[in-house]
VEXDREN-2710 file (C-alpha; in Angstrom, 1 decimal):
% VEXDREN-2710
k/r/px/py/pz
1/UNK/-33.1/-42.9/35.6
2/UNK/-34.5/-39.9/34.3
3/UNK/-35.4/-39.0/30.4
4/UNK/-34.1/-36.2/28.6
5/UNK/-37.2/-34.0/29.0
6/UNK/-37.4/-35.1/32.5
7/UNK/-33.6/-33.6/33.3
8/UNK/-34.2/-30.4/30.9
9/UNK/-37.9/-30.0/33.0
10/UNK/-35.9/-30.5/36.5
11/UNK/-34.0/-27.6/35.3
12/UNK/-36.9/-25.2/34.6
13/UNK/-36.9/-25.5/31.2
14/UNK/-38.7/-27.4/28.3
15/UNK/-38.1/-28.9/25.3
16/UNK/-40.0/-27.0/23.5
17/UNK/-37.8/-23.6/25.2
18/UNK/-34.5/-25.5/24.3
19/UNK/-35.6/-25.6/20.8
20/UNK/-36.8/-22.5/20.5
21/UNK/-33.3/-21.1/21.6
22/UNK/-31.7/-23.2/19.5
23/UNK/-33.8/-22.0/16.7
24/UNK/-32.9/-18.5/17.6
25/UNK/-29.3/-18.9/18.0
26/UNK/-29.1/-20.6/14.5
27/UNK/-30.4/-17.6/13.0
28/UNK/-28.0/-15.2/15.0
29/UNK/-24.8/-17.3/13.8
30/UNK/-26.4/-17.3/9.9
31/UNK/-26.6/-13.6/10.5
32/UNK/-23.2/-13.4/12.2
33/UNK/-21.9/-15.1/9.1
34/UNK/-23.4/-12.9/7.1
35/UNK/-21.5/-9.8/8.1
36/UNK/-18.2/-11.7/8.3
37/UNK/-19.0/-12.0/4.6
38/UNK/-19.6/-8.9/3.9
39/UNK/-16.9/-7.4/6.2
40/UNK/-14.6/-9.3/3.5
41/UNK/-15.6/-7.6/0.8
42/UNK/-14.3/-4.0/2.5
43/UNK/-13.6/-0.9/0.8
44/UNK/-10.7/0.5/0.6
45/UNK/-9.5/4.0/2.5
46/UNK/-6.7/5.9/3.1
47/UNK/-5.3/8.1/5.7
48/UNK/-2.2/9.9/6.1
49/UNK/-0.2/8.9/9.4
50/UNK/1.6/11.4/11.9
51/UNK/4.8/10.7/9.9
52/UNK/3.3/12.1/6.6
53/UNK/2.7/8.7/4.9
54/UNK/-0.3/7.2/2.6
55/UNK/-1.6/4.2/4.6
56/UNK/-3.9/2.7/2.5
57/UNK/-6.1/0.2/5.0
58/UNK/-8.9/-3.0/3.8
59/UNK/-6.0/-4.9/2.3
60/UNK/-5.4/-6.8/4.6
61/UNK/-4.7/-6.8/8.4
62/UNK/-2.2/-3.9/8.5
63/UNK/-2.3/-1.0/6.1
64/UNK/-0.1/-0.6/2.9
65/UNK/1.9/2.5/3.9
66/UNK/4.4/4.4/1.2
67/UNK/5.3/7.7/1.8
68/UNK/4.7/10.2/-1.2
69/UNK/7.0/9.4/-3.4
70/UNK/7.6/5.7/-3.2
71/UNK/3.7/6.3/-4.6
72/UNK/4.6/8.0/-7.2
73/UNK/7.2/5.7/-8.3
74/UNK/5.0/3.1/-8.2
75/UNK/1.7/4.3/-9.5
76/UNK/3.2/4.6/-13.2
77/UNK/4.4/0.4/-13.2
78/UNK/0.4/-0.4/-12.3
79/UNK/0.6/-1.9/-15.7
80/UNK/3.8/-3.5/-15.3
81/UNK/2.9/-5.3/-11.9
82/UNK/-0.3/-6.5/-13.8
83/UNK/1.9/-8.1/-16.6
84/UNK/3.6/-9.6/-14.0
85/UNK/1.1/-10.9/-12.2
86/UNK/-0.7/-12.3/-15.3
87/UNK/2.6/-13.8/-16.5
88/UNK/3.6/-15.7/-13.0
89/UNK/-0.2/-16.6/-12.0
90/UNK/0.7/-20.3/-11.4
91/UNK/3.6/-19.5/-9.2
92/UNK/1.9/-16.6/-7.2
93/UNK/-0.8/-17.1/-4.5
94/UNK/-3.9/-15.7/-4.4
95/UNK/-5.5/-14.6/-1.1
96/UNK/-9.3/-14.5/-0.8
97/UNK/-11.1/-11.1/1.0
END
């Protein structure tokens, strides 16, 4: 019966090799989830679509899209919706970025 390094050295590669590519891969995947973290913390943009609507995208995973003037009715209760919010906190959820 053969030995761990025995079976990784009948395949051509060492220990040593193995652990050197796990090394490397462990620093790709902390790096990887490094720009997942960041990617979560998005700005915000907007764009207007071929139907003349605001989208405004980094919300979530589809944009927030209001034409015109559903905007402009709801720009002016941005200090209503915050009462609101403030007033049902422990009945609303809260989804990280």
């Amino acid at each position: 019966m053969q030995t761990k390094s025995q079976q990784a050295g009948s395949a051509g590669v060492s220990l040593k090799e193995l652990q050197a590519q796990v090394a490397m891969l462990m620093e790709q995947n902390a790096a990887l989830a490094a720009m997942v973290r960041e990617r979560g913390e998005r700005k915000l943009s907007m764009k207007v679509s071929e139907k003349g609507a605001l989208c405004l995208y980094g919300l979530g995973r589809w944009p927030v899209t209001l034409y015109a003037s559903q905007w402009e009715r709801l720009l002016p209760m941005a200090d209503e919706i915050k009462a609101f919010i403030a007033a049902n906190a422990d009945k609303l959820t809260r989804k990280e970025a």
